[in-house]
N, C-alpha and C positions, 0 to 999 in steps of 0.2 A: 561128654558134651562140651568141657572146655576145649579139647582138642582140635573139636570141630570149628570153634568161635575162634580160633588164635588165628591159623590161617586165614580164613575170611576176613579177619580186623589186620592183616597184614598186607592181603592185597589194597584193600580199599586204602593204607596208609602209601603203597606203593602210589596207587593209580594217582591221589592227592599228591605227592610230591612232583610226577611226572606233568600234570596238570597243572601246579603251579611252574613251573619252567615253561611250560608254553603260554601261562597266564604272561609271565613278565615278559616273555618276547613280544606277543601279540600286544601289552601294552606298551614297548617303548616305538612299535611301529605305529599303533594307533595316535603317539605323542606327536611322536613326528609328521604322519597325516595331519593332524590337528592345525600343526604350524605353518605345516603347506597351505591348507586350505585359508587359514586367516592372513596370512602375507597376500594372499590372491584376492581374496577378498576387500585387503585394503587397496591394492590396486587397483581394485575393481572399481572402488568409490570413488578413490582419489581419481581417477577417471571420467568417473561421472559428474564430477565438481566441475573438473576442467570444462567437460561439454556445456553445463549450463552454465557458465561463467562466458564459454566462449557465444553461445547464443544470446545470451542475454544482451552482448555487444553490439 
């Protein structure tokens, strides 16, 4: 019965390490999304400051 448990607890160590390497990939592309988005985002506003700054004129 142990024999049976070893392999099984080998994959699943297997599959977790293979999953962790695409965890870290998938998060430093998520990182990077992230930055994207809030730099855009600031321009976004900082844009729309200008418009109502400029109507307000």
């Amino acid at each position: 019965m142990e024999l049976g448990q070893g392999p099984a607890h080998a994959g699943v160590t297997r599959r977790n390490t293979h999953f962790a390497l695409e965890t870290a990939s998938d998060q430093s592309h998520l990182k990077t999304e992230v930055l994207l988005l809030q730099r855009k985002y600031e321009r976004l506003a900082a844009k729309e400051r200008r418009m109502q700054v400029g109507s307000a004129e």
